[in-house]
C-alpha positions in Angstrom: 0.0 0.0 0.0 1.5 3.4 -1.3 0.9 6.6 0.4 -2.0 7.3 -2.3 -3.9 4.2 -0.7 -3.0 5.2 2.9 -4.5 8.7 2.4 -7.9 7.5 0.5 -8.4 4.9 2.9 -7.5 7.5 6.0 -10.5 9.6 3.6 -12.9 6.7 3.6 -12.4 5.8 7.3 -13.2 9.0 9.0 -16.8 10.8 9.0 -16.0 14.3 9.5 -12.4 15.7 7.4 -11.3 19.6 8.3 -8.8 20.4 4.9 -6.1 23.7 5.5 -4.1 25.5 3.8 -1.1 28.2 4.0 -1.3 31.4 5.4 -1.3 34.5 2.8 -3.1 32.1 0.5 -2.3 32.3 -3.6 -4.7 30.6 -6.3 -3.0 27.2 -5.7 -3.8 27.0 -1.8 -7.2 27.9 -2.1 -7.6 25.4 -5.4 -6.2 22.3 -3.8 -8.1 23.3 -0.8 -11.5 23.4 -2.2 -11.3 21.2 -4.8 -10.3 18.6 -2.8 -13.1 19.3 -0.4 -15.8 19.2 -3.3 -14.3 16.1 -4.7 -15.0 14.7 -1.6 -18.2 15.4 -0.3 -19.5 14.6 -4.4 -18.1 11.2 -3.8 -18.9 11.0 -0.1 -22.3 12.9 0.4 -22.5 11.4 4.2 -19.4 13.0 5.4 -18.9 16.3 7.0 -16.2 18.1 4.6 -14.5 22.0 5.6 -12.3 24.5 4.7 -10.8 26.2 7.4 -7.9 29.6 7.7 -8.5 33.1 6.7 -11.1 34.4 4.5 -10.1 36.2 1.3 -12.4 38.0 -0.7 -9.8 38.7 -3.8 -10.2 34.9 -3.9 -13.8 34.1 -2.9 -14.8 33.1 -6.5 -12.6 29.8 -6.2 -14.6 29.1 -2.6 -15.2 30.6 1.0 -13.7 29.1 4.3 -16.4 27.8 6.7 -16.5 29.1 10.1 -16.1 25.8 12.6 -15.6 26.0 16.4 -13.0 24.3 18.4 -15.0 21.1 19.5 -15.4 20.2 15.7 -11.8 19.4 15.5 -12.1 16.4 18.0 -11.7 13.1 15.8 -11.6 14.8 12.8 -9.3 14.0 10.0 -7.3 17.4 9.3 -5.7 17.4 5.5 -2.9 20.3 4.9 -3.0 21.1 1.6 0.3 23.5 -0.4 2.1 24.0 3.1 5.9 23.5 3.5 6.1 23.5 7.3 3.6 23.7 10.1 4.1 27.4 11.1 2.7 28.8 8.0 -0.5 26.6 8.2 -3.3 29.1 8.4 -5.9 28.7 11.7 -3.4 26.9 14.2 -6.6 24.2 15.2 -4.6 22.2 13.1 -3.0 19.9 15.5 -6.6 19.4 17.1 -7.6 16.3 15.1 -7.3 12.8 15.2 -4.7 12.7 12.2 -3.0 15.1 10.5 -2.0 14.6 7.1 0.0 16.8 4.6 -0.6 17.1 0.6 2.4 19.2 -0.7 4.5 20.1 -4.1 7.3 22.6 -2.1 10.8 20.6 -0.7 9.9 18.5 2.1 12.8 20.6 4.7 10.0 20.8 7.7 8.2 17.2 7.6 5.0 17.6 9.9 1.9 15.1 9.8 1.2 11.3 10.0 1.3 10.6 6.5 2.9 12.7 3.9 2.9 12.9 0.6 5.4 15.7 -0.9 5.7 15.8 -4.7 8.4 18.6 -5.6 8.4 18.1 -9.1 4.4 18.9 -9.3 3.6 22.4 -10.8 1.1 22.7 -8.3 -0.3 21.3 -5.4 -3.6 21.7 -7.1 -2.5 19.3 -9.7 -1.4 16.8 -7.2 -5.2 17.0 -6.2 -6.3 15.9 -9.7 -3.4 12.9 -9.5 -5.4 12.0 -6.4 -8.9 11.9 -8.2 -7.3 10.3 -11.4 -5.5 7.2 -9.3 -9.4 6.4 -7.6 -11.7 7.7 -10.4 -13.6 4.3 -10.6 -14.7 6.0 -6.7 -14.4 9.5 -6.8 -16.0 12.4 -8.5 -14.8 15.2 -9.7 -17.4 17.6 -10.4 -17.2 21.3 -11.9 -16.6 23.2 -9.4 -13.7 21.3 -8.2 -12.5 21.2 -11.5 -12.6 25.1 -11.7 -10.7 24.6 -8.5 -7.8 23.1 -9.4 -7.6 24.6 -12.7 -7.7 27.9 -10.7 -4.6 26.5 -8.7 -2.6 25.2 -11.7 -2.5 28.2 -13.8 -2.0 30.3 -10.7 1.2 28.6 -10.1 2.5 28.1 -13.2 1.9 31.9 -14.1 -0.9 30.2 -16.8 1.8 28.3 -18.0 4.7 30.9 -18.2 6.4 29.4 -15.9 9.5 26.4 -15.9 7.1 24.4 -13.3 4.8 23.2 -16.2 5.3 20.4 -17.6 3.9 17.8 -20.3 1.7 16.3 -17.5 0.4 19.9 -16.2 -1.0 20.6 -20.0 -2.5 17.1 -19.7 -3.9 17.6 -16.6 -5.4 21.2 -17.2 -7.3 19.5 -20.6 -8.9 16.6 -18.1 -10.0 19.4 -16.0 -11.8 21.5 -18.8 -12.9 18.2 -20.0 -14.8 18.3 -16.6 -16.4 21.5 -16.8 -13.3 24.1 -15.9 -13.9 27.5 -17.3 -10.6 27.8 -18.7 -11.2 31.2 -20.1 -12.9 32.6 -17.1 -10.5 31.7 -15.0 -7.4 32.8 -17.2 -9.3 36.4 -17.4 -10.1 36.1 -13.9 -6.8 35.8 -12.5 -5.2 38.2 -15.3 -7.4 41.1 -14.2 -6.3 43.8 -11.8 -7.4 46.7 -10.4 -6.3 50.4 -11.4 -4.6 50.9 -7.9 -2.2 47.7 -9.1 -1.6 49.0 -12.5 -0.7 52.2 -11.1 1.5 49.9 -8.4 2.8 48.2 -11.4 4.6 51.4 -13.2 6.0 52.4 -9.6 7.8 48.6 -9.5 8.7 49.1 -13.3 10.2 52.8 -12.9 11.4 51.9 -9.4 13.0 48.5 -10.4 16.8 48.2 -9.7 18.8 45.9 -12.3 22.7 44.9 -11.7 25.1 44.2 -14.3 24.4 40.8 -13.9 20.8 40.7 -14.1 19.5 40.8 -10.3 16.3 43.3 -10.0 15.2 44.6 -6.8 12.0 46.9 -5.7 11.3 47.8 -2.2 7.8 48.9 -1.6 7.3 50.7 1.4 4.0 50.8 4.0 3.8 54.4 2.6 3.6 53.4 -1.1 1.3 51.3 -0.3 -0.7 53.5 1.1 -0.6 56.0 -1.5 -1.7 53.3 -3.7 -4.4 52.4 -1.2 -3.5 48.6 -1.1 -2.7 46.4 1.2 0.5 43.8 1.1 -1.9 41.5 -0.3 -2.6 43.5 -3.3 1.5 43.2 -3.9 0.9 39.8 -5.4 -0.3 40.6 -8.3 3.1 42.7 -9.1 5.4 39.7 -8.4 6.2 38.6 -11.9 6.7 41.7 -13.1 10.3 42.0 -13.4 10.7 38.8 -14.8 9.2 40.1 -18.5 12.0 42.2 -18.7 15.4 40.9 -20.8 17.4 41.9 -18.7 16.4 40.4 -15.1 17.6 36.6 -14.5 16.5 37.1 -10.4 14.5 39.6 -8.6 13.2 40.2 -5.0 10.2 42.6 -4.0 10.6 43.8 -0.5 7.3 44.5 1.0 7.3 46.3 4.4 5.5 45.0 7.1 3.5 47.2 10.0 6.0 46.0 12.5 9.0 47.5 10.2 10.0 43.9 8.9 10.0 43.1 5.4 8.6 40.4 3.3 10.6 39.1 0.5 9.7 37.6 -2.6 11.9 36.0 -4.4 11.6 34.4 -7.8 14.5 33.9 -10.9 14.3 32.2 -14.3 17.4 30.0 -14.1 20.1 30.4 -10.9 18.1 28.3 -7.8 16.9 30.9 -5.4 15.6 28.5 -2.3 18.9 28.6 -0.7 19.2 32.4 -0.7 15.7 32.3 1.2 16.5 29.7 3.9 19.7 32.0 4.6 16.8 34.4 5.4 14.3 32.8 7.4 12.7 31.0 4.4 12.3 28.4 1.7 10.4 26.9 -1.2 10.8 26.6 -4.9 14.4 26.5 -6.5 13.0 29.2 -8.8 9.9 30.5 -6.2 10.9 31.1 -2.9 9.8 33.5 0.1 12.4 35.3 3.1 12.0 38.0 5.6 14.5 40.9 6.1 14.8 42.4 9.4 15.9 45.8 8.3 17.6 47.3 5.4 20.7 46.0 6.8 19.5 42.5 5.5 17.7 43.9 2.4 21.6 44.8 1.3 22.6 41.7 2.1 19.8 39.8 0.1 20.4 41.7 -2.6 24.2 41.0 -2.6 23.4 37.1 -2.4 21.2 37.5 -5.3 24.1 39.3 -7.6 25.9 36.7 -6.6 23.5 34.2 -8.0 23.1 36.1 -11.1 26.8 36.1 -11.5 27.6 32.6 -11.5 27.6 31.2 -15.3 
């Protein structure tokens, strides 16, 4: 029995399943996390099925979180779903069911759970979910809006498609799911939209953008740009990519300042691995999508040193 079977039968054994997700959540967390949820209850109508951690309304239109107290955690199964290591996991209940298991597509360098199944060489965690469906389809179902879902989740990870993560089996798996009812168009637009407070965002990251020699590109947006922009960090994820269109950028961070003074750091790069860099910096993930924090501007130098560095190296 492979860790597929363990988790399915884990599924099937236990009446009531509570399925999280990663704090700051992105297409792909909320995608794995609902469609998961609404391929099971469609296969298991009897069972008591949530979604749990912070409500977004940006993504709303892929699913809302329910609102669960405490005592509904006791034997419950509790699924993680797109979550490298336990502190991230959004609503900290986690730990209150009767077995924890964790779905993820990031390097396993925090192992947490009692089964885990980590595929790093997944686009997306949302795809792992359609793996999932596809290995028990005689049992499950998979109906549209779980397809949306996932489709959602794919194509928010892989930058619909842009990005190195896809692969021959992420196109094959994003025509099953419009084959089952995904809105492929709608959700591309979706997702592609912004508002005029990020466009306007957008040209200060372009004209503020730092590029070295050797192709690193830096922006470091302040709690006061933000608030000239009226946006929120959350509405700095749209801008992420943005330095990557340019010819010239092989790596780039975006520093986002926190309340507290700290600073957020995304990283991303289209060839030298960036994960290292980040777990220098109280972070991890993707060799080519990764996430740090910077204490000060101290560290921001620093980071940005590391990354010329990087960018250096033929």
């Amino acid at each position: 029995m492979d860790i597929l079977d363990q988790i399915y039968q884990e599924i099937k054994k236990y009446p009531k399943i509570i399925i999280h997700r990663h704090q700051r959540p992105d297409p792909d967390a909320f995608g794995s996390q609902v469609g998961l949820a609404e391929i099971i209850k469609a296969s298991f109508p009897y069972k008591e099925v949530y979604v749990v951690g912070k409500d977004f309304p940006s993504l709303n239109w892929i699913g809302k979180m329910d609102d669960l107290n405490s005592a509904e955690f006791q034997d419950a199964l509790v699924i993680v779903v797109d979550t490298a290591n336990a502190p991230r996991i959004d609503d900290r209940r986690f730990d209150n069911g009767d077995q924890l298991i964790k779905i993820d597509h990031h390097p396993n360098d925090e192992p947490f759970g009692d089964l885990m199944w980590v595929q790093p060489e997944a686009s997306s965690c949302s795809e792992m979910i359609y793996d999932f469906y596809q290995r028990f389809a005689e049992e499950l179902k998979l109906p549209k809006k779980a397809a949306n879902a996932l489709y959602a989740g794919i194509i928010g990870d892989t930058g619909r498609f842009l990005y190195p993560a896809t692969t021959a089996r992420t196109m094959l798996v994003a025509g099953a799911l419009i084959a089952h009812g995904a809105d492929a168009a709608a959700i591309s637009q979706r997702e592609n939209q912004i508002s005029m407070s990020v466009a306007h965002l957008s040209a200060y990251v372009y004209d503020n953008l730092t590029i070295s020699s050797s192709g690193a590109g830096y922006v470091v947006l302040s709690t006061e740009v933000l608030k000239r922009f009226g946006l929120t960090e959350a509405g700095t994820s749209a801008v992420v990519s943005l330095p990557g269109r340019l010819e010239e950028v092989k790596a780039w961070a975006i520093f986002v300042e926190q309340e507290d003074g700290h600073y957020r750091v995304r990283l991303r790069s289209k060839g030298p691995a960036i994960n290292e860099l980040a777990k220098n910096h109280d972070g991890g993930g993707h060799a080519l999508a990764s996430g740090a924090k910077a204490k000060d501007l101290s560290e921001i130098n620093q980071i940005v040193e590391e990354l010329e560095a990087l960018t250096s190296q033929k």
